[in-house]
C-alpha positions in Angstrom: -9.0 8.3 43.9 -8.8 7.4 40.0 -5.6 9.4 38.7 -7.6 10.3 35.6 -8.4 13.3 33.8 -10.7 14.4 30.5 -9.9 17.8 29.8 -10.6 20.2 26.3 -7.9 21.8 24.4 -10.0 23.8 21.8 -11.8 20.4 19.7 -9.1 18.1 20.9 -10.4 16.0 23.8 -6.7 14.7 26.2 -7.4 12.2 28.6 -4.7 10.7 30.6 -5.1 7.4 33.0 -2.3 4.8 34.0 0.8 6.4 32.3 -1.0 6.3 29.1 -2.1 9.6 27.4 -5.2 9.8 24.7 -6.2 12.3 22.1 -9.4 12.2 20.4 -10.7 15.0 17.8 -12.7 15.7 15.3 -10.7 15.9 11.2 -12.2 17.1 8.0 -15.5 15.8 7.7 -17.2 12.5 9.3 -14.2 11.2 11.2 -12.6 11.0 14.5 -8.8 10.9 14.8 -7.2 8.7 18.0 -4.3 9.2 19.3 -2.3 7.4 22.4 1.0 6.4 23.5 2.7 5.9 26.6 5.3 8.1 26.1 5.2 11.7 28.1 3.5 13.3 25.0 2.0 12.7 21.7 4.5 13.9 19.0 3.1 15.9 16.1 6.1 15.6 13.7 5.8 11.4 13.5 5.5 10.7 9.6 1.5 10.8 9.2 -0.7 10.8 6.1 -3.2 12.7 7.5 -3.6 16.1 6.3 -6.8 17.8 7.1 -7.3 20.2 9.5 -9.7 19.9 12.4 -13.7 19.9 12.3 -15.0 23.2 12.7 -18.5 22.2 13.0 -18.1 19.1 15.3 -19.6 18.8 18.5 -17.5 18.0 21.6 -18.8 17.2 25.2 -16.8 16.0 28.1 -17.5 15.6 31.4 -15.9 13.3 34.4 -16.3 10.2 33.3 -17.1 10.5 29.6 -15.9 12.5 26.0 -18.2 12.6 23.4 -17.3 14.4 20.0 -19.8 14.3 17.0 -18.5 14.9 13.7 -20.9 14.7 10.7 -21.8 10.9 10.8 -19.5 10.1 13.5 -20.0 9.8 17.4 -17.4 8.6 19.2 -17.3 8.1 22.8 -14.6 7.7 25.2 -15.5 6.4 28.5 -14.2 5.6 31.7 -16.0 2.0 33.0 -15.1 -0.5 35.6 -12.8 -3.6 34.6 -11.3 -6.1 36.9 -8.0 -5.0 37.7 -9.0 -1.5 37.5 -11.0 1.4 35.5 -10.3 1.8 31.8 -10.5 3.9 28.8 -12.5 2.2 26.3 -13.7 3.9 22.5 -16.6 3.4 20.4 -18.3 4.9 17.4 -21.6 5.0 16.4 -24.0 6.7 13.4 -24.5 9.9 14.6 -27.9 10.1 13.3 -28.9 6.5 14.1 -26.9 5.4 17.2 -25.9 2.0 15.7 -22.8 0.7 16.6 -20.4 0.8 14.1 -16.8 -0.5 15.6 -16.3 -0.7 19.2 -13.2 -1.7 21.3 -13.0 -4.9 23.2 -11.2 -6.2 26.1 -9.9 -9.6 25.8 -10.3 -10.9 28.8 -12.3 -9.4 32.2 -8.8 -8.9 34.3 -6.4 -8.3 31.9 -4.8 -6.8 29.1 -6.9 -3.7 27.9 -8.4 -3.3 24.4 -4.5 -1.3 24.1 -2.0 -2.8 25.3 1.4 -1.7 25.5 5.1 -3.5 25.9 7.8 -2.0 26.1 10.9 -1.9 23.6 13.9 0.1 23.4 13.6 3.5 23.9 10.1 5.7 23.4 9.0 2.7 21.3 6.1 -0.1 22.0 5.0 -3.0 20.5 1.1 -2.2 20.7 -2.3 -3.9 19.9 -5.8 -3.0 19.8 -8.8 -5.0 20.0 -12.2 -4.2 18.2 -15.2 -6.6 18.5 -15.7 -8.6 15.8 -19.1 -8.4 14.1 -21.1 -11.5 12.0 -21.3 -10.9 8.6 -18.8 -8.2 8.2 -16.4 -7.4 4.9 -13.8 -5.9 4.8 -12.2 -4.2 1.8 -9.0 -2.5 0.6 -5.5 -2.7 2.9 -3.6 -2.0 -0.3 -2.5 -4.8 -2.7 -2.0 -8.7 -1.7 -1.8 -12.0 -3.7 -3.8 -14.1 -1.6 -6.3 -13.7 -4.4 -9.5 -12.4 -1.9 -11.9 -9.5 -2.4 -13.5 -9.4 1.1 -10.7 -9.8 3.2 -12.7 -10.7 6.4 -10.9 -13.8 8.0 -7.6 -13.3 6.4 -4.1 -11.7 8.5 -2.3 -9.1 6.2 1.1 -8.1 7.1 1.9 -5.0 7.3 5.2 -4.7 5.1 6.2 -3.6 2.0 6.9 -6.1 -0.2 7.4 -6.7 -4.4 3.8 -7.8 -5.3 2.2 -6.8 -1.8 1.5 -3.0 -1.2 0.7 -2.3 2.5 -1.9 0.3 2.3 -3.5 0.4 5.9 -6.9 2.0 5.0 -10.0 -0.6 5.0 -13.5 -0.1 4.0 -16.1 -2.2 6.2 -19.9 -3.3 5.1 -21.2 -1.8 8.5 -20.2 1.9 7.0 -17.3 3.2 8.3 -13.7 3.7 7.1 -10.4 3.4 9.3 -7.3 4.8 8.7 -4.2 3.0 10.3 -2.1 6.2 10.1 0.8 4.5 12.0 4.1 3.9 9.0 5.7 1.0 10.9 5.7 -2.6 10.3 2.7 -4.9 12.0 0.1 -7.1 11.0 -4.1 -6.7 11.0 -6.1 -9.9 12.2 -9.2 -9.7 10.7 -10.5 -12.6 12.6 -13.9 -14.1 13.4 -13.4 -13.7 17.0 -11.8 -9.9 17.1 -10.3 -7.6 14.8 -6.9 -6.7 15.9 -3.9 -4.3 15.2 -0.9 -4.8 16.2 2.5 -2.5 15.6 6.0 -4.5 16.2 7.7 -1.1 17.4 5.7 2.3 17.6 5.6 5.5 19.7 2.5 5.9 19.7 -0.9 4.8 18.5 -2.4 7.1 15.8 -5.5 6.1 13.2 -8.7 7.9 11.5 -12.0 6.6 11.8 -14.6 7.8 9.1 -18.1 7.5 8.6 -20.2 7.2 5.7 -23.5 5.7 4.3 -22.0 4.3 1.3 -18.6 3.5 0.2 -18.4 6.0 -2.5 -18.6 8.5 0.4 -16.1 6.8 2.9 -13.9 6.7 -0.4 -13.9 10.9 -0.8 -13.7 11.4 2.9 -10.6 9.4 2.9 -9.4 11.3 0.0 -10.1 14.7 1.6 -8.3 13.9 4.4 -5.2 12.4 3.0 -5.0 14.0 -0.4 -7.0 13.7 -4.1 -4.5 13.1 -7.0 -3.9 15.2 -9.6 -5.4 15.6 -12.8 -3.7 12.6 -15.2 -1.8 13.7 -18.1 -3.4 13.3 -21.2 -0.7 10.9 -22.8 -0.7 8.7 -20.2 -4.4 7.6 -20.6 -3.0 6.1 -23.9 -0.7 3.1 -24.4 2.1 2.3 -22.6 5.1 0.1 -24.2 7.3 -2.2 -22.1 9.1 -4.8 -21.6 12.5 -6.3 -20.2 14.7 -4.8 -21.6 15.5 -2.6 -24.5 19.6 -2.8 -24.7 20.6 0.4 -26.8 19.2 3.2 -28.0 18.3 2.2 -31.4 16.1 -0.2 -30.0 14.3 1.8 -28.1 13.6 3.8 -31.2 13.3 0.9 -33.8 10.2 -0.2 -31.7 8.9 3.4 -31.9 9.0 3.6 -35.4 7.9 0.4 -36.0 4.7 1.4 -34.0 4.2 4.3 -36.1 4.6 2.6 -39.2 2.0 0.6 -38.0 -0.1 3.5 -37.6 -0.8 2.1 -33.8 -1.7 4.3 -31.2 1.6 4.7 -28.7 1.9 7.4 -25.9 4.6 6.1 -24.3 7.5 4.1 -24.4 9.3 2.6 -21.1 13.1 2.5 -21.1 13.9 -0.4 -18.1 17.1 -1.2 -15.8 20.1 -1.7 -16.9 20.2 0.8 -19.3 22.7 3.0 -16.5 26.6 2.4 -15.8 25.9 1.4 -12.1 23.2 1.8 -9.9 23.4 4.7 -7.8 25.1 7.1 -10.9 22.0 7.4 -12.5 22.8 8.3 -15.9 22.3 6.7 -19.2 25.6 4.0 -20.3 27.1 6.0 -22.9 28.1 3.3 -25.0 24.2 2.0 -25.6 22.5 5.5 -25.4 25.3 7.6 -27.1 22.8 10.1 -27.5 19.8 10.5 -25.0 18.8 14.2 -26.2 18.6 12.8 -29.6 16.7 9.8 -28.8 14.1 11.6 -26.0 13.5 14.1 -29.5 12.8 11.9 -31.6 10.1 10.0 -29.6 8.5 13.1 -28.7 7.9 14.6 -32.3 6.8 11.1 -32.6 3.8 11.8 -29.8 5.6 9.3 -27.8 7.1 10.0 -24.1 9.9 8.3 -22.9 10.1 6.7 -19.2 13.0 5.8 -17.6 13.6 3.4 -14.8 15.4 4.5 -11.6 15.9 2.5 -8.9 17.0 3.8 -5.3 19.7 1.4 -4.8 23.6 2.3 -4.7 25.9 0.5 -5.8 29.0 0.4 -3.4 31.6 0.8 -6.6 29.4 3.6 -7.5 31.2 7.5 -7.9 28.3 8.3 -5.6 28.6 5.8 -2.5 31.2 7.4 -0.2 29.6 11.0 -0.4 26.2 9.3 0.1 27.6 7.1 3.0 29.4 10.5 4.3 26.3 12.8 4.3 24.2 9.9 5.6 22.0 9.7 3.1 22.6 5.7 3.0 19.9 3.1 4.5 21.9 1.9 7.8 22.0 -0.9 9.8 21.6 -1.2 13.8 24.3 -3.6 13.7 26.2 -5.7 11.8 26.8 -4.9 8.0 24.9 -2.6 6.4 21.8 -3.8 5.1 20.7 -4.3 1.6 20.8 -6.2 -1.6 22.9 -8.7 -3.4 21.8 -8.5 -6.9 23.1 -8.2 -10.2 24.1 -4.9 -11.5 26.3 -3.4 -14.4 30.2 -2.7 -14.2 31.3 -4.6 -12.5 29.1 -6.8 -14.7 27.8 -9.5 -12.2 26.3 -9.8 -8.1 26.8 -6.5 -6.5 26.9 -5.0 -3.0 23.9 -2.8 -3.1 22.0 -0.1 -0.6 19.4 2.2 -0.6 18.6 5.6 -0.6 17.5 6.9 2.6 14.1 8.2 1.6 13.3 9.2 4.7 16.0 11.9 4.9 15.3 14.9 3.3 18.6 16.3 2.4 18.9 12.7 0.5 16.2 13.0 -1.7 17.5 16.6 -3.4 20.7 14.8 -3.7 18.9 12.1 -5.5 16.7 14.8 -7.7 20.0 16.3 -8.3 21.4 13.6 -10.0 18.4 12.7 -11.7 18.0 15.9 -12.9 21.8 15.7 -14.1 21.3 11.8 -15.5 18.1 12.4 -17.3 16.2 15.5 -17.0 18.4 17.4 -18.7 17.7 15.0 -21.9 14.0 16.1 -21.5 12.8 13.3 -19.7 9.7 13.8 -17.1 8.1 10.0 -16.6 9.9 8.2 -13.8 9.9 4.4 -13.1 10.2 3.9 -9.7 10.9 0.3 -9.5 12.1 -1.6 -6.2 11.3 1.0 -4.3 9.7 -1.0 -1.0 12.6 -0.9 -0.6 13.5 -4.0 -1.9 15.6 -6.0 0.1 16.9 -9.4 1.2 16.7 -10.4 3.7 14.0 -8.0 4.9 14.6 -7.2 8.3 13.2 -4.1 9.6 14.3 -4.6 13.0 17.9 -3.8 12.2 17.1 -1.3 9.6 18.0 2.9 10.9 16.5 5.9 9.0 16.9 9.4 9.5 13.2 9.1 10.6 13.6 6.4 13.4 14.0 2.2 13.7 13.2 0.3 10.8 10.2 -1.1 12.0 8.4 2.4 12.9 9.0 3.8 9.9 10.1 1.4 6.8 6.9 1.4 5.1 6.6 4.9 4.4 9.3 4.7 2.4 7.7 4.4 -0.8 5.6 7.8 0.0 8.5 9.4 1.1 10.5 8.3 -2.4 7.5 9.7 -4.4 6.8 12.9 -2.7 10.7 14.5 -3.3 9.9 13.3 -6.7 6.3 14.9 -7.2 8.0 18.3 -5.0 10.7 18.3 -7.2 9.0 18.2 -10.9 6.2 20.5 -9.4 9.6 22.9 -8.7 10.6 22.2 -12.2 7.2 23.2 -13.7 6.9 19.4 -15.2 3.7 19.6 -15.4 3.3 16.5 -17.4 5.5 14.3 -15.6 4.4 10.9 -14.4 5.8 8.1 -11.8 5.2 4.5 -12.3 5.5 3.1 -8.5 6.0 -0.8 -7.4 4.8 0.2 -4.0 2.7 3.0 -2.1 1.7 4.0 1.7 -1.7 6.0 2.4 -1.6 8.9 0.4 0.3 7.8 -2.5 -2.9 8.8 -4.4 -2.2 12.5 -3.4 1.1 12.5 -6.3 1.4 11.6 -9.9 2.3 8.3 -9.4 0.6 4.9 -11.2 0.9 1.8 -8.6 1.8 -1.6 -10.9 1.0 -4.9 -9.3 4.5 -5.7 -9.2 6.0 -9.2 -10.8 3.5 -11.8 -11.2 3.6 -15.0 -12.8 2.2 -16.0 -16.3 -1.0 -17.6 -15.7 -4.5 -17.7 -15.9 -4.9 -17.6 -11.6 -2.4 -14.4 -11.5 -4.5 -12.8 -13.7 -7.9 -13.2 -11.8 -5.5 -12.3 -8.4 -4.9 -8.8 -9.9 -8.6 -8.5 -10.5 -9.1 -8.6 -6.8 -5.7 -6.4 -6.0 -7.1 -4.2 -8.3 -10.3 -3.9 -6.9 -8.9 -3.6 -3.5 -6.5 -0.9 -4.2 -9.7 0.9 -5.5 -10.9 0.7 -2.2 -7.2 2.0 -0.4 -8.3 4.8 -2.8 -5.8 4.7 -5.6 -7.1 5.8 -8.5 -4.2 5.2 -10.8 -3.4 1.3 -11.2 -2.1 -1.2 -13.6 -0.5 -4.8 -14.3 1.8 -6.1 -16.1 -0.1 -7.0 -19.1 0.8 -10.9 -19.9 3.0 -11.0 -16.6 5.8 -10.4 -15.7 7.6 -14.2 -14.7 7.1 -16.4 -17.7 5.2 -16.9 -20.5 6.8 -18.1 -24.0 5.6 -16.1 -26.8 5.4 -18.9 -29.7 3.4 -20.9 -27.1 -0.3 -20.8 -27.7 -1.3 -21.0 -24.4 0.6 -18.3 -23.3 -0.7 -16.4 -26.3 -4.3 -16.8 -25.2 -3.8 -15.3 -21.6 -1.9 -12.5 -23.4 -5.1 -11.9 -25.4 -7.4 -12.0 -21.9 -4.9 -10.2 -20.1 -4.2 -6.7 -22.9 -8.6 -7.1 -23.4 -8.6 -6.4 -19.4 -5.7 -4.0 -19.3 -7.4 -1.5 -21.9 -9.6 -1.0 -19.5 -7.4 -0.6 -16.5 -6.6 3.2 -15.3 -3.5 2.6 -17.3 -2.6 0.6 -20.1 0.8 -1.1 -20.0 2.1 -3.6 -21.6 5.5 -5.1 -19.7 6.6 -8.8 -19.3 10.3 -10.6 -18.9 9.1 -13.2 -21.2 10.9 -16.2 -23.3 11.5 -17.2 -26.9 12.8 -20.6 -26.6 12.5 -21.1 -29.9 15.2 -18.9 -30.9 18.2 -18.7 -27.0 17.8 -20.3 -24.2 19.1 -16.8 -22.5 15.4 -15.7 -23.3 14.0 -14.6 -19.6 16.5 -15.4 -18.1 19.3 -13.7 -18.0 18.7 -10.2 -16.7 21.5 -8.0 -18.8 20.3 -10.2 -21.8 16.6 -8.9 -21.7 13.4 -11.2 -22.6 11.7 -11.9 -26.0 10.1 -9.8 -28.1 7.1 -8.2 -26.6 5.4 -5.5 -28.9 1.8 -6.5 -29.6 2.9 -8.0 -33.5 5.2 -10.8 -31.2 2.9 -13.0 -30.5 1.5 -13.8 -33.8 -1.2 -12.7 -36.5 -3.9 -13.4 -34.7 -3.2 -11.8 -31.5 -1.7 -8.9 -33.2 -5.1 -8.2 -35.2 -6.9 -8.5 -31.8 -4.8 -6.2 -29.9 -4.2 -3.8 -32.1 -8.4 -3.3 -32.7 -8.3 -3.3 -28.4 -5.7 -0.6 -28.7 -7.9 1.6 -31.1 -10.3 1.0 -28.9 -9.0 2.7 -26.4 -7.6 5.7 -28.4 -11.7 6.1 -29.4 -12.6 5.6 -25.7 -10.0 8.0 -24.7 -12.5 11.3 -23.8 -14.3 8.8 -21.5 -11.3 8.3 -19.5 -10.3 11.8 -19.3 -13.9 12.4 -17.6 -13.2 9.9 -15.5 -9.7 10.9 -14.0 -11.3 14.2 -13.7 -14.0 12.5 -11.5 -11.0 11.2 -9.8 -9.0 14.5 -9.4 -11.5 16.5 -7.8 -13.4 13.8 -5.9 -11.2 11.3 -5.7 -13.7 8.4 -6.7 -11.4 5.8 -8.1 -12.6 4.7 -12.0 -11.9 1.1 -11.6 -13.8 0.1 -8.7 -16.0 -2.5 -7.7 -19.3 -3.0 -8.2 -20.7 -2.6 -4.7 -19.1 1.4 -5.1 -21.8 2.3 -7.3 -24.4 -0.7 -6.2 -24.2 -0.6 -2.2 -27.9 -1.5 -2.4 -27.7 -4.7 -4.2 -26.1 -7.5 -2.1 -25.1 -9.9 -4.7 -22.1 -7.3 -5.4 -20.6 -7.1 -2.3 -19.2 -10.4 -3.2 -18.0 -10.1 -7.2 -15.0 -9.3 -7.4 -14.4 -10.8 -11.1 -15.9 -8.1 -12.9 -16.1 -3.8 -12.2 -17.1 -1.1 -12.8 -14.8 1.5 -15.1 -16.4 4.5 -14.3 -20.0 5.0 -13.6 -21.7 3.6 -17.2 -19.0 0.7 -18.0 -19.0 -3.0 -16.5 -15.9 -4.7 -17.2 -15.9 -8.9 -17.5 -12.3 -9.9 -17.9 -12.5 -13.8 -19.5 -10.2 -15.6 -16.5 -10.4 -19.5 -17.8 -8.2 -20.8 -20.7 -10.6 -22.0 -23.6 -13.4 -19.7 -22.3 -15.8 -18.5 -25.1 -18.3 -17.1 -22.8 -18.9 -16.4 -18.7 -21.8 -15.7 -16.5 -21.9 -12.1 -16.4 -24.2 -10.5 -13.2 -25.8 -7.2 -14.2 -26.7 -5.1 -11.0 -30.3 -4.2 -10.0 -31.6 -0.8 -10.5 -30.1 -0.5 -14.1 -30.5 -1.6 -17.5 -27.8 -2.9 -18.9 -27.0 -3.2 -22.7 -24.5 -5.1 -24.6 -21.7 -3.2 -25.7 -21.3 -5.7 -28.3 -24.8 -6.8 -29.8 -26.7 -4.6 -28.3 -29.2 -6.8 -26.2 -30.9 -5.3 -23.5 -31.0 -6.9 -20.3 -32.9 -5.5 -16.5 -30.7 -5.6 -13.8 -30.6 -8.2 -10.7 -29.5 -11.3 -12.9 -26.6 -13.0 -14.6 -26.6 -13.7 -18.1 -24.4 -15.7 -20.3 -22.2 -13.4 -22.0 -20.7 -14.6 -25.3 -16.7 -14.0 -25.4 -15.3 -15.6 -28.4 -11.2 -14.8 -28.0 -11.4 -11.4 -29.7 -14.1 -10.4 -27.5 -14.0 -9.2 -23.8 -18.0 -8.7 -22.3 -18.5 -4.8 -21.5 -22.1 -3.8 -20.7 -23.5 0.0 -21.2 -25.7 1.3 -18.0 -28.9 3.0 -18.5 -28.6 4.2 -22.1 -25.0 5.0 -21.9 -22.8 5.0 -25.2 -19.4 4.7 -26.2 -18.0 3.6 -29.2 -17.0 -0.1 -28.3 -17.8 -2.0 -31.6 -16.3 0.2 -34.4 
């Protein structure tokens, strides 16, 4: 007799069969959520991004050797079949309305293991796979932010793991019209192989992840979003410009730059405040004798028009006043043995390398202690924007095996820990009725998008390939449905600013970034030309990097790109709008709005920003012109000359330095060339 069982509890299908227990049931709209483990029951408080309730209108039919729910677009089927060293549970989805096959499990081999497979660690944990066929011809998109510079991401292995540059977001958008959330916060690795697509978790209870549904990606895009959270409206300011770099020393610096900008008559809307600027890390407070007057300062800039972020990083510093309570409480990151893990990095008084540790995230007791102090550090200067830098959390080494959380081992929970960070931020201003607050994020988990938070590419190089890369993270994080994104315009490693070259990529890089959800301009650059301590020495602080620093004629041409966007401005708000209530992402690739034309499921050096704009960053040093392709079933204008072009080609756009090719849709306006 097969010890199995497929029983109904309400629209939740549990089947049970060799010590392993699965849930299948219908969520929100077009999608199927699995669960498994072979634990003696499915928790319901593991960390999870999903928060939709169940399907009211699905469809669920079980009998003895067979489950079938239908939800929407969705039909998945859990069966009971033969295998050669016994029966198995085996899932696949289909079109509802068609029956095609859209992702199916696989065994890899006809005796043994399963399509999951389990081994055990220490206690409820498992190192887990699962198989899924592999289908010819098949792209995959999104999985968050990697450097490997690839927009179809069939054929590559992304780790699972937060680190400074890559952004684990386990949600992927396939050509064959489905979505699948990997709703599972622990560290693993996705093989997107040929031969198989596989999962696999170094250390989870259980198994738990979202498949979705939909005839186009637009639609996969808001399904995901309605299950995992749409983010808010963007404040109006932050649509504008963003000044940055590393670092303003003092006070008067910080508002020397923001008067210079209005004496300018340039259009600023904020003005970012970097490390450093605190006594230690962990006090989180303004240094006294550099900012002897925050209130003062944070006035100011806002009669200005100007709102000022500040950097906090959720590291401690051991000599901090805050450690011991922190360590106390058990608020601190902790190790399963050995020393406490951490960083070694460079920090202020003691001036030099420091003992440093993190946060715990995770705990919620330790992130109102961290608000608190925040609150006591800086918000009761008036500041609302946030800079939430190494927030992965940064550390080296990074190993997650010996890492202990209030939520569990390291490697079953460490890469929520950006979310985590974020949300007692985004609960906490919402408390405080900051209505316009904003956080700037290094990192992000699935439904980062859900909190006022901006995800930045992290620190890339200087150069002409790190630029095209971002294109593609971009692009990508589009489709891990962030709709709030941005680089650091120029770089962040590198670049001297008397150094032609480097001046032309800065020109390429702000043309691309006015037209990036946000606008920021941030760098650690050099001036070797005037000390050698240029970019490199951290408490020192880079060159000069307001837009007049890199000479006359890349001033005139930035300032006319940041005009531009000030006139552009209403556009934007329409589309975070779109974004807030939909949660269509603005920058997104072309195959979001033209899944019918092939050719763009393969660009990935040009987007769309919003529905009537096509973006053509120049990527090539002495470029004066690229091949621009124009999707079918439009006409496409110009934005520049006005020449009219059908869609279904590629044209030679001219891009002399001070121009970056944008093309109008179907009669579209906006005022471009003014």
């Amino acid at each position: 007799m097969i010890h199995t069982l497929f029983r109904r509890h309400g629209d939740r299908v549990i089947a049970s069969l060799d010590g392993e227990t699965l849930w299948l049931e219908p969520v929100g709209s077009d999608a199927v959520r699995v669960r498994a483990t072979m634990n003696a029951s499915i928790s319901q408080t593991q960390i999870s991004a999903v928060a939709a309730d169940a399907s009211s209108g699905a469809s669920v039919k079980v009998d003895a050797e067979r489950a079938v729910i239908v939800n929407g677009l969705v039909r998945a089927e859990l069966r009971l079949v033969p295998r050669g060293m016994g029966p198995a549970l085996e899932l696949s989805f289909r079109h509802a309305e068609t029956g095609a096959v859209l992702l199916e499990e696989e065994i890899p081999h006809i005796l043994w293991p399963g399509a999951r497979h389990y081994t055990a660690q220490e206690g409820d944990l498992w190192a887990t796979k699962v198989r899924f066929a592999a289908e010819d011809g098949e792209r995959f998109y999104g999985l968050g932010q990697h450097q490997h510079g690839r927009f179809d991401q069939k054929g590559c292995v992304i780790d699972l793991l937060q680190m400074n540059t890559e952004v684990a977001i386990p949600f992927l958008v396939s050509s064959r019209g489905y979505g699948l959330i990997w709703n599972n916060p622990g560290v693993g690795r996705v093989e997107l192989a040929e031969n198989r697509t596989l999962w696999v978790m170094e250390a989870t209870p259980q198994l738990d992840y979202v498949f979705i549904a939909g005839d186009a990606p637009a639609d996969i895009l808001q399904t995901y979003a309605a299950l995992t959270g749409r983010p808010p409206m963007m404040p109006d300011w932050a649509m504008g410009f963003w000044q940055c770099k590393l670092r303003y020393e003092t006070q008067d610096q910080v508002l020397e730059v923001a008067r210079e900008y209005k004496r300018r008559d340039l259009p600023i809307d904020c003005l970012v405040i970097d490390f450093f600027h605190w006594t230690k890390m962990g006090e989180w407070q303004f240094n006294p004798d550099e900012f002897p007057d925050p209130g003062a300062m944070v006035t100011e800039l806002k009669a200005m028009g100007i709102t000022p972020m500040v950097s906090v990083w959720p590291t401690v510093n051991a000599n901090a006043d805050t450690f011991g309570d922190m360590l106390r409480a058990g608020y601190i990151v902790r190790s399963r043995r050995g020393a406490m893990d951490g960083s070694i990095f460079y920090d202020r008084e003691p001036d030099g390398m420091n003992a440093l540790h993190f946060y715990d995230a995770t705990h919620p007791d330790a992130r109102d202690f961290h608000w608190a102090r925040v609150m006591e550090g800086y918000g009761r200067h008036g500041i609302s924007a946030f800079w939430l830098d190494a927030n992965e959390p940064e550390m080296y080494p990074m190993h997650p095996d010996n890492l202990r959380y209030h939520a569990g081992d390291g490697r079953a929970v460490t890469n929520a820990y950006p979310v985590l960070h974020q949300s007692g931020y985004a609960e906490a201003m919402a408390g405080e009725g900051m209505d316009d607050g904003i956080l700037l994020s290094r990192s992000a988990w699935l439904g980062t998008q859900r909190h006022p938070v901006v995800v930045w590419s992290g620190d890339v190089k200087s150069t002409f390939a790190d630029l095209a890369r971002q294109i593609r993270a971009g692009l990508n994080m589009a489709m891990s449905g962030i709709s709030w994104w941005t680089t650091d315009i120029g770089g962040f490693k590198g670049g001297d600013i008397n150094d032609p070259a480097f001046r032309e990529l800065m020109v390429r890089w702000f043309q691309y970034g006015a037209f990036c959800p946000v606008f920021r301009l941030h760098g650690f650059r050099q001036d070797a030309a005037r000390d050698p301590r240029f970019g490199h020495e951290f408490s020192f602080g880079g060159a000069d990097n307001e837009v007049w620093s890199f000479g006359e004629e890349a001033y005139g041409i930035l300032s006319r790109y940041m005009h531009l966007r000030a006139r552009i401005r209403p556009y934007i708000r329409a589309q975070m709008r779109t974004a807030h209530e939909t949660g269509l992402p603005p920058m997104r690739p072309l195959l979001v709005d033209f899944q019918g034309d092939a050719a763009c499921w393969d660009i990935a050096d040009s987007f769309m920003f919003g529905p009537d704009l096509l973006v053509a960053p120049v990527l090539e040093p002495g470029a004066r012109q690229r091949a621009v392709y124009l999707p079918e079933g439009a006409i496409w204008r110009d934005a520049w000359t006005g020449a009219v072009h059908a869609g279904g080609q590629s044209v030679m756009a001219d891009a002399p330095l001070d121009r970056i090719p944008l093309f109008l849709r179907d009669g579209a306006t906006l005022p471009i060339a003014q």
